[in-house]
N, CA and C atoms as an extended XYZ file, in Angstrom:
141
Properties=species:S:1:pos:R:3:atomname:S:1:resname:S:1:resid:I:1 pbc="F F F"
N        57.166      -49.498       39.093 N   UNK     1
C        57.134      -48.327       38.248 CA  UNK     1
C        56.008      -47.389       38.652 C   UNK     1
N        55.115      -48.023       39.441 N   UNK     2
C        54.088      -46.974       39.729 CA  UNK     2
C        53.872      -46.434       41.250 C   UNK     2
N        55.283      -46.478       41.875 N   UNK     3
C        55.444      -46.058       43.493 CA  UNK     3
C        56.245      -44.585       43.014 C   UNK     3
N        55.032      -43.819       43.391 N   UNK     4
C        54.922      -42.189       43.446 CA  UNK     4
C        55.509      -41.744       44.674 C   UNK     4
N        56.005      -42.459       45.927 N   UNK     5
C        56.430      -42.054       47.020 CA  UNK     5
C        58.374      -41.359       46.423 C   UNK     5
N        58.570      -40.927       47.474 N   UNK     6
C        59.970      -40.077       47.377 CA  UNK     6
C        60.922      -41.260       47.294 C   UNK     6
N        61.868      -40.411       46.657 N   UNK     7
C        63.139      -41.610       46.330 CA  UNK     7
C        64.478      -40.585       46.385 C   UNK     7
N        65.120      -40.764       47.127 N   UNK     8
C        66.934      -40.446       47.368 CA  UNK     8
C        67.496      -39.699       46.032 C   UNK     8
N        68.025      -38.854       46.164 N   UNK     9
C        68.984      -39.160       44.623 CA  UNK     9
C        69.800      -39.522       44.688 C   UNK     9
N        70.284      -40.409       45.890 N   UNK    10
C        71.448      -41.545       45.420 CA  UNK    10
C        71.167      -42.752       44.252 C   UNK    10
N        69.633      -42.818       44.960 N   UNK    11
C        68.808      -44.047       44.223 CA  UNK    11
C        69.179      -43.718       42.435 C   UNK    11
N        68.936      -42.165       42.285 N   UNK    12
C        69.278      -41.978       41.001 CA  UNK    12
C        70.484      -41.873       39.800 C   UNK    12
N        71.554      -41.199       40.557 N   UNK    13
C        72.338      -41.866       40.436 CA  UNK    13
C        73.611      -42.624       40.276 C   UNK    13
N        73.164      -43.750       41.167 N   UNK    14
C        73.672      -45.197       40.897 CA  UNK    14
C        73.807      -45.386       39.091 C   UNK    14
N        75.340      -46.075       39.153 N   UNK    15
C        75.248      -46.580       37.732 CA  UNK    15
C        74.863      -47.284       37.465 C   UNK    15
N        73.840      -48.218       38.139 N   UNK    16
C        72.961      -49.602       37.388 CA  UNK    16
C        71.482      -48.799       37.909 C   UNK    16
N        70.979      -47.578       37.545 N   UNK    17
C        69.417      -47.465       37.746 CA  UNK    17
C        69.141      -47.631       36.265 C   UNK    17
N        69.215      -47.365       35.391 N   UNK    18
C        68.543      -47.604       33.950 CA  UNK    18
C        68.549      -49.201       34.071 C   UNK    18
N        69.760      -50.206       34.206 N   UNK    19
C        69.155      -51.450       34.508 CA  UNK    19
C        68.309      -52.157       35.015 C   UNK    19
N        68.147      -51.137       36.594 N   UNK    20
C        67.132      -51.318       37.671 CA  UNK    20
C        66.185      -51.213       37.239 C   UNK    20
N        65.502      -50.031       35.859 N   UNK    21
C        64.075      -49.688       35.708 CA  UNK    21
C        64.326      -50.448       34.579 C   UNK    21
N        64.587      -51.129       33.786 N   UNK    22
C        64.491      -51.911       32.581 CA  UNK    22
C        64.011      -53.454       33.233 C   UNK    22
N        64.435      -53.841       34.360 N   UNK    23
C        64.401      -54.841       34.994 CA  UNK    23
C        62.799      -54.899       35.419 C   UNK    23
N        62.510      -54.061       36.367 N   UNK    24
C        61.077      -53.875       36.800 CA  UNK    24
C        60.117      -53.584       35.899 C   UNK    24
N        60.297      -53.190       34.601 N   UNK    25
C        59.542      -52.770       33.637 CA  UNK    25
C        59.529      -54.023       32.815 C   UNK    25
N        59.888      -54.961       32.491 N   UNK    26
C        60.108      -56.188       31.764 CA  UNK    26
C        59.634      -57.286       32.765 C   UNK    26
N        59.967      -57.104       34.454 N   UNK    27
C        59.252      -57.865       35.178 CA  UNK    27
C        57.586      -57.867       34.922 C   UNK    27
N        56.954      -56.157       35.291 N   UNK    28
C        55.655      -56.094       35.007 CA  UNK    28
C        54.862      -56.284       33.651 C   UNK    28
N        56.199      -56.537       32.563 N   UNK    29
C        55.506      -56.786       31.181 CA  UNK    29
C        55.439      -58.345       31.314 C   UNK    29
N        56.113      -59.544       31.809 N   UNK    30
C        56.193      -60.650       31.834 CA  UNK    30
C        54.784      -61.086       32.690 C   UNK    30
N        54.751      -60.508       33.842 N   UNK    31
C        53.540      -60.606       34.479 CA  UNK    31
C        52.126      -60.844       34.237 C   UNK    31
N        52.043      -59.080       33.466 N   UNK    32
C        50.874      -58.749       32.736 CA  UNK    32
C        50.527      -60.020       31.425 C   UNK    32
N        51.951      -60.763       30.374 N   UNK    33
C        51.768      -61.632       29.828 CA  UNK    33
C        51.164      -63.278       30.495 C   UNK    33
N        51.944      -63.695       31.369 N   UNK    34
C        51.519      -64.446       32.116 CA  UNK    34
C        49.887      -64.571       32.260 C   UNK    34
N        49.902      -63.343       32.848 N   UNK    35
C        48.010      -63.377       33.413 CA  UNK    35
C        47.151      -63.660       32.051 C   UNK    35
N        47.781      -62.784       30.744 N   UNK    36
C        46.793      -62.924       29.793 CA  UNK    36
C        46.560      -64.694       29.050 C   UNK    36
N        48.245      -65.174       29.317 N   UNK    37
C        47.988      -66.497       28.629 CA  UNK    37
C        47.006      -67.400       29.851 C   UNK    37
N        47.227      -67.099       31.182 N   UNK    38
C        46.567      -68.152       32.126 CA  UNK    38
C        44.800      -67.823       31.510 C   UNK    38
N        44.736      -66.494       31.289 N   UNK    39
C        43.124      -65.965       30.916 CA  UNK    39
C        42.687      -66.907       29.476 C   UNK    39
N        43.847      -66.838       28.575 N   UNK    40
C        43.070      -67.349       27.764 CA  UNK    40
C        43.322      -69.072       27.328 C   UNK    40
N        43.837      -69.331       28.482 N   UNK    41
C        43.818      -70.883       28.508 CA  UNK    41
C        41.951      -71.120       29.176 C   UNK    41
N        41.914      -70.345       30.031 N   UNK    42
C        40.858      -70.297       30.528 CA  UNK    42
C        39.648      -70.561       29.721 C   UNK    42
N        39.764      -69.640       29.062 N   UNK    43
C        38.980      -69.400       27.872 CA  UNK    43
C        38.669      -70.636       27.054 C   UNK    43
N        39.628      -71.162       26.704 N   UNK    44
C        39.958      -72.318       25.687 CA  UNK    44
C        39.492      -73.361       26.312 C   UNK    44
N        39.448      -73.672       27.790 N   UNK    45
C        38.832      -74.992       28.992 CA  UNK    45
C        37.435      -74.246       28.610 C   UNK    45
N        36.716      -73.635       28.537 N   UNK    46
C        35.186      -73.540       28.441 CA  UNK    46
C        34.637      -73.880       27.018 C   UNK    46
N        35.594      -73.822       26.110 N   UNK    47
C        35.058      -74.034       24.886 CA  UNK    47
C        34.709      -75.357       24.802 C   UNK    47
């Protein structure tokens, strides 16, 4: 979601791009969750 480089407007559209960006946007929200639970397991091993 955050590649500012040029993109086709075929890329756009395609009838599965709203899927495509719902997909990558739910990937980087799963991610960002991930990291926070590994952080605060972390957290919880020092206590």
């Amino acid at each position: 979601m955050a590649d500012y480089g040029t993109h086709s407007i075929e890329d756009h559209l395609r009838e599965d791009w709203l899927d495509a960006w719902i997909a990558e946007g739910l990937d980087a929200v799963e991610a960002f969750l991930r990291n926070h639970a590994a952080f605060d397991t972390f957290l919880e091993d020092r206590e």
